[in-house]
N, C-alpha and C positions, 0 to 999 in steps of 0.2 A: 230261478233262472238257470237253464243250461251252460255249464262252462263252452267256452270257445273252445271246438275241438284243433282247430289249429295252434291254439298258443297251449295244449296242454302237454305236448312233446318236448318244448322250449324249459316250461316251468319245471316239470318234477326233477329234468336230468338238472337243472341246478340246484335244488333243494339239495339232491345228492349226493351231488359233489360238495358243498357247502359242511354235509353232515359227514363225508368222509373227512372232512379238511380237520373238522373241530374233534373228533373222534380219535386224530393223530395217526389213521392207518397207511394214507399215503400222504404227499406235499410234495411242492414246485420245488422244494428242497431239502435236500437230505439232511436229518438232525444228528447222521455222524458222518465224518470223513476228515481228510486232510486237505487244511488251507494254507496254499504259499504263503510263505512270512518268511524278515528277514532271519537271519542266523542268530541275532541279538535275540530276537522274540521269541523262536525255539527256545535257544540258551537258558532264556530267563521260566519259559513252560517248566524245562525240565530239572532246571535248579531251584525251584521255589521250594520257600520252605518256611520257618512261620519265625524265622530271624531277618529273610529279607523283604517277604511280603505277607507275614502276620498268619498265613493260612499254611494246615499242616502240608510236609512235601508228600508226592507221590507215594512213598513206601508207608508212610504212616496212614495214608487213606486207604490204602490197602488192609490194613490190620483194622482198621476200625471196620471198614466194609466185611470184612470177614467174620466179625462177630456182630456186625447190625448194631454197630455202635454210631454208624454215620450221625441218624438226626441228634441223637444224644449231646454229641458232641461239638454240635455246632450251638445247641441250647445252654446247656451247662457243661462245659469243657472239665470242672470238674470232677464230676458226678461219671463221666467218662474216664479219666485216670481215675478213681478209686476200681470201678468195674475193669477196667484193664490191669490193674495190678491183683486182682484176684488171679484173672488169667494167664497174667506172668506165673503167679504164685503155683499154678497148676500145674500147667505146661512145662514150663522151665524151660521157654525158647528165648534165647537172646537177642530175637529179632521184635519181640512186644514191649522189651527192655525200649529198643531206640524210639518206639511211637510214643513211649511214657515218658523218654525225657522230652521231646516236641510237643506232647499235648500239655503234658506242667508246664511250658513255657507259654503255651497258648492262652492258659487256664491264669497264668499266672501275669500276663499283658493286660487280660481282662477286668483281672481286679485290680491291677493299679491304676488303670482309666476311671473307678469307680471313686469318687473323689468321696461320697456322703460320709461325714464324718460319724453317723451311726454303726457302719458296716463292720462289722466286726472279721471280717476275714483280711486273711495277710497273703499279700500278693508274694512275702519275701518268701514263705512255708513251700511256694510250691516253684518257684526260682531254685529254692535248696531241694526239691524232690527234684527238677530237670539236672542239675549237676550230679545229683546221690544217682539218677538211674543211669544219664549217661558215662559216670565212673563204671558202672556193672557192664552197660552195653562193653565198653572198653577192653575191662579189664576185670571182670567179674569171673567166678565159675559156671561154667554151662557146659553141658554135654556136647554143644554146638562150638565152631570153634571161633574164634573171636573175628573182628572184620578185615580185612586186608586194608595194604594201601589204595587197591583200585575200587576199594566199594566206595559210593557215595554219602554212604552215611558213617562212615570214618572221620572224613574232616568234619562234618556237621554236629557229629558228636563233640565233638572236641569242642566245636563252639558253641555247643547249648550247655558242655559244662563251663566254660571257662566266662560265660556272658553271664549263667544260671548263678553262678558260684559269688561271682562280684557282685551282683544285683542282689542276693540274699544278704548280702554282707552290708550294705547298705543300711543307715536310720528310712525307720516306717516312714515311709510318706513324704521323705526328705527329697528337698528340691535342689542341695549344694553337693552331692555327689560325695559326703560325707560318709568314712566305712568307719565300724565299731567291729574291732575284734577281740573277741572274749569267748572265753571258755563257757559253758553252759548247755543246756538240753534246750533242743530245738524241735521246732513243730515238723514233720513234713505233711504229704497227703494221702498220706497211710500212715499211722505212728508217728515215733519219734526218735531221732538220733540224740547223740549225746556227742559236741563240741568238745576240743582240747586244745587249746592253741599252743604250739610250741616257737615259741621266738629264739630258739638258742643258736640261730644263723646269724642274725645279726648281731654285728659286734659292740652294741648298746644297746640291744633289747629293743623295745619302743619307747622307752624313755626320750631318744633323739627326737622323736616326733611331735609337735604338736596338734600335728593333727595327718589323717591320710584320706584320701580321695582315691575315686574306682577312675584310672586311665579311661578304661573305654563310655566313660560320659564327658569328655573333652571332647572335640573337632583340632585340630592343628593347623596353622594357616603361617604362612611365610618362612617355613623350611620346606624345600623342592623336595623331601619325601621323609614318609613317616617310620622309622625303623620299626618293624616289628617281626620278630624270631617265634615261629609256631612255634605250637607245643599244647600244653596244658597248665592250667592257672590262671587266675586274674591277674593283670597288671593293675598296682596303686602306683599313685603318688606320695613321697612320703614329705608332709613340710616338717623342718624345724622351724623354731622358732626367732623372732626377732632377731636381724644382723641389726645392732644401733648403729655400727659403724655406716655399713654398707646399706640401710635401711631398704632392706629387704629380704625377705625369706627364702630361704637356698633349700631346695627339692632332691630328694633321690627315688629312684625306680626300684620299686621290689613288686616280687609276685608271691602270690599264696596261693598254697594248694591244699588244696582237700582231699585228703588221703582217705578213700572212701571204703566199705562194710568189701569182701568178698563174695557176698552172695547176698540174692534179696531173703530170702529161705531166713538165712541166721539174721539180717537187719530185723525181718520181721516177727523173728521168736524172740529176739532177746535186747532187741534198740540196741545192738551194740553202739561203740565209739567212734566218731571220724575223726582224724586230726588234722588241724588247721595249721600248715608248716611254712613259715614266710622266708622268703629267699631273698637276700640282695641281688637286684638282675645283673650287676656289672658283672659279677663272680656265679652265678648260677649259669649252668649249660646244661646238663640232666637231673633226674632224681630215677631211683630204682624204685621200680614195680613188680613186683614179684621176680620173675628173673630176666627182666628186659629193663635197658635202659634208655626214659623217657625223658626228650627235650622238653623244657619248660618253655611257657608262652610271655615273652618280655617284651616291653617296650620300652625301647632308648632315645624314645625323641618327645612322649606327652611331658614330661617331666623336666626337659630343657626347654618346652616352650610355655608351662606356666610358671616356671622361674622366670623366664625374659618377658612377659605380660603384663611383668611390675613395672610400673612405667619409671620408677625413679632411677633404675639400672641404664634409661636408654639416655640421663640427661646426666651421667658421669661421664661422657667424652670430652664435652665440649666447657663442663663443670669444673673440671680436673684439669683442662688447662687454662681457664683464665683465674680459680682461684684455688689453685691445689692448694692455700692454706688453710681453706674450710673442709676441704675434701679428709677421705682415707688417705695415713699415710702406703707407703709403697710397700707393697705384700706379695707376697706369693700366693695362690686360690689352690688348693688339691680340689678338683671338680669331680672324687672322688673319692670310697673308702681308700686308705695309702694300700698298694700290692707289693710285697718288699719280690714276688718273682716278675715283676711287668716292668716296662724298659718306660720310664717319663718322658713326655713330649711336654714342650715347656713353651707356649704361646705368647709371645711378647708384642704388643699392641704399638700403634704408631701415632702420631699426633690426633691430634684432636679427638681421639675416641678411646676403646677401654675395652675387656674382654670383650664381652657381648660383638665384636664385627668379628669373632672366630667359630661362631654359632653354626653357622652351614657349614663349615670348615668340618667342627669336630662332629656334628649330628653327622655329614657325611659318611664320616672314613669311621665312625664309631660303627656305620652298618655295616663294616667288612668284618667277619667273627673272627679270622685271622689275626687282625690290628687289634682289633677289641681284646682280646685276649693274651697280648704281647707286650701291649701299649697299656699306660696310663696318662691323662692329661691332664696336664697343670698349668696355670696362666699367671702372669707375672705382673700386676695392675700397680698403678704409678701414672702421679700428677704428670704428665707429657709440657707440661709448660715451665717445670722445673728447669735448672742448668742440666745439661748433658752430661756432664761430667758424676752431680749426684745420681740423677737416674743409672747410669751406668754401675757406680759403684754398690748402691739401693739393692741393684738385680744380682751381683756376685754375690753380695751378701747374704741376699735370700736365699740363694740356691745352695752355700756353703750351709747356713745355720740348718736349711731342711736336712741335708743331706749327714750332719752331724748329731740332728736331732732323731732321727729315724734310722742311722744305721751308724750309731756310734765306734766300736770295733773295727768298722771298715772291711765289713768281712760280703756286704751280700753286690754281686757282681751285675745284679740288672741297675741298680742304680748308681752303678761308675759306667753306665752305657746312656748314658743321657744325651738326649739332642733337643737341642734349641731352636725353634724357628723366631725369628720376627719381621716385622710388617714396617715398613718405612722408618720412621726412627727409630724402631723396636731395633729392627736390625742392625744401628750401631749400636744397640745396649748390647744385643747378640754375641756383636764381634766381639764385645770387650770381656767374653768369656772367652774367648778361645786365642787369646793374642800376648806375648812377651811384648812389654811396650820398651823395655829398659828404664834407659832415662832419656826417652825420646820428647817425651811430655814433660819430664821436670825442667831441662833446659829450657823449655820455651818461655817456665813460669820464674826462673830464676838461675843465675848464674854460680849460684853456691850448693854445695852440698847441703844434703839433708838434715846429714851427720854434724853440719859446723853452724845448721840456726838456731838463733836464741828465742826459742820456743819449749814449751811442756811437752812432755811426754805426750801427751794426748792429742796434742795437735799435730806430733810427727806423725802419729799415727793413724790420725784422716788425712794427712798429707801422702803417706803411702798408700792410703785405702784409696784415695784418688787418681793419683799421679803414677804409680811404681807396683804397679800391677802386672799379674802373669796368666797363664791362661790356669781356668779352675780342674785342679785333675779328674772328674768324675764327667766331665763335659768331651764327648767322643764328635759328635756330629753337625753342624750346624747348619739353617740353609737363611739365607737374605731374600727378604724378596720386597722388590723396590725401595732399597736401601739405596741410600743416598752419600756414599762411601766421601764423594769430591764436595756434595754440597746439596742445597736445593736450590735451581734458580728463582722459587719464589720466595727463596730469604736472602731478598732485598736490605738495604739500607730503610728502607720506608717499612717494609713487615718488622722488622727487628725493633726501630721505633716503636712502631704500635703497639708489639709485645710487653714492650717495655714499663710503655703507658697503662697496660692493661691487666698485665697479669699481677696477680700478688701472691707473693712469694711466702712460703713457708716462714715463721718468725726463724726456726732453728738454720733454715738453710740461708736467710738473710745474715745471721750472726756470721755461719761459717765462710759466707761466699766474704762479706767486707773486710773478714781478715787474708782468704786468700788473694782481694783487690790489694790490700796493701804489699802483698809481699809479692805481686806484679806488678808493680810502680819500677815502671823505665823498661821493662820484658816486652819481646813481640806481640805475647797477649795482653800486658797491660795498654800497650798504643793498639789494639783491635777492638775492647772494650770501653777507653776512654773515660777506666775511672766507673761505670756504673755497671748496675746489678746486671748479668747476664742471665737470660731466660734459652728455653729450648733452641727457639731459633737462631741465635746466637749462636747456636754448639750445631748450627747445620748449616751454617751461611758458608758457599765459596773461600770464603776471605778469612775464616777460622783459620788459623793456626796449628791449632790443637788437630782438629778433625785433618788438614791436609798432612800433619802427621804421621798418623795413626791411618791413613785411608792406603799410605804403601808397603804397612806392616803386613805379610801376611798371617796365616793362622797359624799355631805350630803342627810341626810336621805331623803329629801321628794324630791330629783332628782334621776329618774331612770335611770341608766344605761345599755349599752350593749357591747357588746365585737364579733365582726367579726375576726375570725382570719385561715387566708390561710394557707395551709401546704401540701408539696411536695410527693406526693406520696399516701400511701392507710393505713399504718402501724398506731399505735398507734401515736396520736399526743402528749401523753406524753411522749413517748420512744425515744426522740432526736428530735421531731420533728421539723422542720424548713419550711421557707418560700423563702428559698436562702437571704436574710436578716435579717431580724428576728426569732428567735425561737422563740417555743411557751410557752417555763417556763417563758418568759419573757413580751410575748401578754396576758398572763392568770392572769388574777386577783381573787378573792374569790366575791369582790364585787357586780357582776354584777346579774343582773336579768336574761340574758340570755346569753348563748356563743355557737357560729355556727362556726364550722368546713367546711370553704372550699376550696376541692384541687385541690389547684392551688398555682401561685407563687405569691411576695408581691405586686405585681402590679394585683390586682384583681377585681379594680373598676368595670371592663368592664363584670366579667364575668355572668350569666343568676342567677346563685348560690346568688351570691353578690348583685345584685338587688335586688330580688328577697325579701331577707333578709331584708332589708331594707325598702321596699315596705310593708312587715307584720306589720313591729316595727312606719311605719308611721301609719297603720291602727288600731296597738293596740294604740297608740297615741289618736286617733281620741276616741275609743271608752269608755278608763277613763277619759277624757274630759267630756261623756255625763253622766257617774256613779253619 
C-alpha cells in the first residue's frame, strides 16, 4: 500500500527532530549556562569540598580532569591517589599535593562506611596520607611557592590535616571517639612514615590521662558558642581519672600536631620520621615551622561540655545544700594547669548551686585570647547550706593555703593580683576577703575579750579564724553580683525554719557551731538564733546581726570593688526594685567603684549584659596593673 502523501511531510520532520533530540546536538534547553540561585546555593557550589559535602572541591577536579583521572576516581578513589602521587612525585607541583590530601580524605570516608569485617583495608592509612600531604601542600618544598591567605585551598588544607590527622589517630573502627597515641611506623597510601610521639609539653606526660578522645567527634549543645582558635592540629579531650570525691571525671584540652616530612621526594626515598607533638591548648598559642610562626588549632569549649555531661555534677547544687554532710567538703577547683604569670579569677557560687552555673561565664570570656592568656580560673565549691560564717572562713582559707602552697617565697606578682567574683551568697563569701571586720562581729558574739576566755588554744583559733578577720593581702579586686549585703527577703522566719528542718549539717561544723551557741547565750546573736544550729539562710536573713554588721564595712582601701546587681523590670531600681530574691537597697552599697544595672532576674550569670560586665572590669584589671 501507498504511504499517504499528505501525512509523509508531518512524519519524517518528526522522526528528525526526535533523533536530533536523542543525538544530543540541539534541545529546548541548553545543557550549559547559569541558573539564578540564592547567594547560599552559589556559596555552597563554590565551597564544596569533600569535608562539607563528601565530593572532591573545584580545584581538585580540575587536576584529576587534567590527568583523566575523573572516572578513576569516582570508582576507586584510591587507586586515584596512588596515580596521583606518582604525578606529584614527577612534577613537583604543589598544587597535586592539595588534590591528594582531598581525594585521601575521599578514599579514606569510603572505607570507613565499609563496615565487612573481612576488608582489610584502613580507612585511618589514608586520613594519615590526607594530613602527611596537606602538611607539604602547606609547608612543604616546592619550586612553586606556598598558598597565600587568599587562596581557598589554604584554609581547607588546614582542615583536611587537622580533621585527616585526629581521625587517623583514632582505634580501627572505634565508635567512642577513642585516640591511641604511640610511637610507631605507620601505613600511608604510598609507603610509609615512621611515628614519634613527643609528650614533653605536658607537665604529666599522659600519665594524667585515662583516656583521650578526638574533640571534633562531639557536637556541643547548651554553651551560646563553641571556642575554637584556627590553626593547625587536632583538638583531644583529655580525661583523668575518677574524682571519688566529686564522682566525676575532670577533662582538659590539648592539641597534637604532626610535625610532618619536608618534602614528598625524601618521605618517599627514605619513610622518613613525623612527630606527634601534643600541646596543652590553655598555654599553646603558636609552634615554629620552618621560619614562620604557626597558630595551633584549639578548642576551649568540647572539653567543658563533656565534663558538665556527667550528670552527677548538675545534682551538687541543690545536694550541697540540703545535705552538705554527705557532700565534698569546701575546696578550691584550679579548672586548670596552675600559670604562676596569669592573674586568678576565683568564681564563688551562691545558694543552691555550685560551680557548673559559671560554665557560660567562663567558656565565654575563655574566647577572648587577651583574658585567656592573662587570666586563670579558679572556683571556690562549698556546701551553701552551711553557716555563713564557715563558708566564709572555708573560702579565706582556701585561697590563703593555695596561694602558700604554690608560691611560698611570695615572690611571683600575678598571683597577689587576684580577683574574686561571687554570685548571690558567694558574694558575701567574696567580701569577707577583702574586708577589716575589727571586733565588729566579736561584740555581737560576746561581751568579753578573746584574750580573757577559758578556752584552748585551738578554739581561740577558730574563733579568730571566724570572728577577727582582715582582708587577705594577695586579694586586689573584687566584684558582687546580686549579693545580698542587707539580707534576702526570701529569708523569712518560715525559710530559715525549713532550713533548719532540712538541712544536715557537717558532724565537724555541728561540734563547732554548739560551742560557739554556748558562748552566745544572752549575745544579740544568741537571741537571733534562739539556741539552734544556724544554716545559710540564717547568715542571710534581714534580722542577722552579724551580716547587718558587716554589710556597712566597707572594703579596704587599696581593694577595688564592684557591684552587678539584676533587677526585674524597666522602673527605677531604687523605687522597690527587686531581682525575685534580692532587692536592690540591699545589693547597693556606697562603696564601690562601679554598679551596673541589669534587667533581669537573680540568676543572671548567663545573661550577654552580665558578661559582658565582667569582661570590662577584667580589662580595666589588666590595665592599672600596667599604670
Amino acid at each position: 500500500m501507498k504511504p499517504n502523501k499528505r501525512t509523509l511531510p508531518i512524519v519524517v520532520p518528526a522522526a528528525a527532530v526526535v533523533a536530533i533530540l536523542v543525538t544530543g546536538c540541539v534541545g529546548p534547553v541548553s545543557p550549559i549556562g547559569a541558573d539564578k540561585v540564592t547567594t547560599r546555593q552559589a556559596y555552597a557550589q563554590v565551597e564544596s569540598n569533600a569535608l562539607r559535602s563528601g565530593r572532591p572541591s573545584a580545584q581538585t577536579v580540575s587536576i584529576l580532569h587534567r590527568f583523566d583521572l575523573d572516572e578513576l576516581a569516582a570508582r576507586q578513589p584510591e587507586e586515584a591517589v596512588r596515580q596521583l602521587h606518582a604525578k606529584a612525585l614527577t612534577t613537583g607541583e604543589r598544587s597535586i599535593l592539595f588534590a591528594l590530601a582531598e581525594m585521601s580524605y575521599v578514599a579514606a570516608d569510603r572505607i570507613r562506611r565499609s563496615v565487612k569485617p573481612w576488608d582489610s583495608r584502613d580507612a585511618r592509612d589514608f586520613y594519615l596520607g590526607s594530613a602527611v600531604y596537606a602538611w607539604l601542600f602547606l609547608f612543604g618544598e616546592s619550586e612553586q611557592a606556598p598558598p597565600t591567605a587568599f587562596d581557598r585551598r589554604f584554609r581547607e588544607a588546614c582542615d583536611f590535616y587537622n580533621y585527616g590527622l585526629g581521625l587517623a589517630l583514632t582505634e580501627r573502627r572505634g565508635t567512642n571517639a577513642a585516640v591511641r597515641l604511640e610511637s610507631g611506623r605507620r601505613r600511608l597510601p604510598v609507603g610509609e612514615i615512621e611515628l614519634q610521639l613527643d609528650r614533653s609539653r605536658l607537665a604529666s606526660g599522659l600519665e594524667e590521662f585515662e583516656q583521650i578522645l578526638l574533640a571534633d567527634q562531639f557536637r556541643v549543645r547548651g554553651l551560646s558558642v563553641r571556642n575554637r582558635e584556627p590553626g593547625v592540629g587536632a583538638p583531644l579531650i583529655g580525661i583523668s581519672p575518677l574524682n571519688p570525691e566529686f564522682n566525676f571525671r575532670p577533662a582538659q584540652p590539648v592539641t597534637v600536631l604532626l610535625r610532618g616530612p619536608d618534602s614528598l621526594a625524601r618521605l618517599s626515598a627514605t619513610n622518613l620520621a613525623g612527630r606527634l607533638e601534643l600541646y596543652p591548648a590553655f598555654d599553646a598559642v603558636t609552634v615554629t615551622v620552618g621560619n614562620d610562626e604557626v597558630p595551633l588549632e584549639i578548642d576551649l569549649t568540647a572539653y567543658r561540655a563533656y565534663t558538665l555531661n556527667q550528670s552527677h555534677i548538675w545534682k551538687l547544687g541543690w545536694a550541697q545544700f540540703l545535705a552538705p554532710a554527705e557532700r565534698i567538703s569546701s575546696r578550691l577547683i584550679l579548672h586548670q594547669p596552675y600559670n604562676p604569670e596569669r592573674i586568678p579569677v576565683v568564681f564563688v557560687h551562691g545558694t543552691f548551686s555550685s560551680p557548673v552555673t559559671w560554665a557560660e561565664m567562663a567558656n565565654t570570656l575563655t574566647a577572648d585570647p587577651v583574658l585567656r592568656q592573662r587570666y586563670q580560673v579558679w572556683s571556690f565549691n562549698y556546701g551553701s547550706g552551711n553557716p555563713l560564717l564557715y563558708s566564709s572562713a572555708d573560702l579565706r582559707s582556701a585561697l590563703s593555703d593555695a596561694v602558700q602552697s604554690l608560691d611560698p617565697q611570695g615572690t611571683n606578682a600575678a598571683l597577689r593580683r587576684m580577683m574574686v567574683i561571687g554570685h548571690s551568697q558567694g558574694g558575701l563569701l567574696t567580701k569577707a576577703t577583702a574586708v577589716d571586720v575589727g571586733d565588729n562581729l566579736w561584740r555581737l558574739f560576746s561581751t568579753k575579750r578573746l584574750e580573757d576566755m577559758q578556752i584552748s588554744d585551738a578554739e581561740r583559733k577558730e574563733l579568730r579564724r571566724l570572728l577577727l578577720y582582715e582582708p587577705l593581702p594577695f586579694v586586689s579586686r573584687v566584684v558582687f553580683i546580686a549579693t545580698p549585703h542587707r539580707g534576702s527577703y526570701l529569708s523569712g522566719n518560715l525559710a530559715r525554719r525549713l532550713a533548719q528542718s532540712l538541712v544536715r549539717l557537717p558532724g565537724n561544723v555541728v561540734g563547732r557551731s554548739m560551742g560557739l551557741l554556748r558562748l552566745t547565750s544572752g549575745s544579740e546573736v544568741g537571741k537571733f538564733t534562739h539556741g539552734r544550729l544556724p544554716t545559710s539562710l540564717d547568715g542571710m536573713s534581714p534580722k542577722n546581726p552579724g551580716l547587718r554588721a558587716v554589710a556597712e564595712i566597707p572594703v579596704a582601701p587599696r581593694i577595688k570593688a564592684h557591684s552587678i546587681i539584676p533587677v526585674l523590670g524597666d522602673g527605677d531600681p531604687r523605687d522597690g526594685g527587686r531581682d525575685g530574691v534580692v532587692a536592690y537597697d540591699s545589693a547597693h552599697v556606697d562603696y564601690v567603684e562601679s554598679e551596673f544595672i541589669v534587667r533581669g532576674p537573680h540568676t543572671c550569670l548567663n545573661l550577654p549584659a552580665t558578661i559582658e560586665e565582667v569582661r570590662r572590669i577584667l580589662y580595666l584589671h589588666l590595665e592599672e596593673l600596667t599604670r
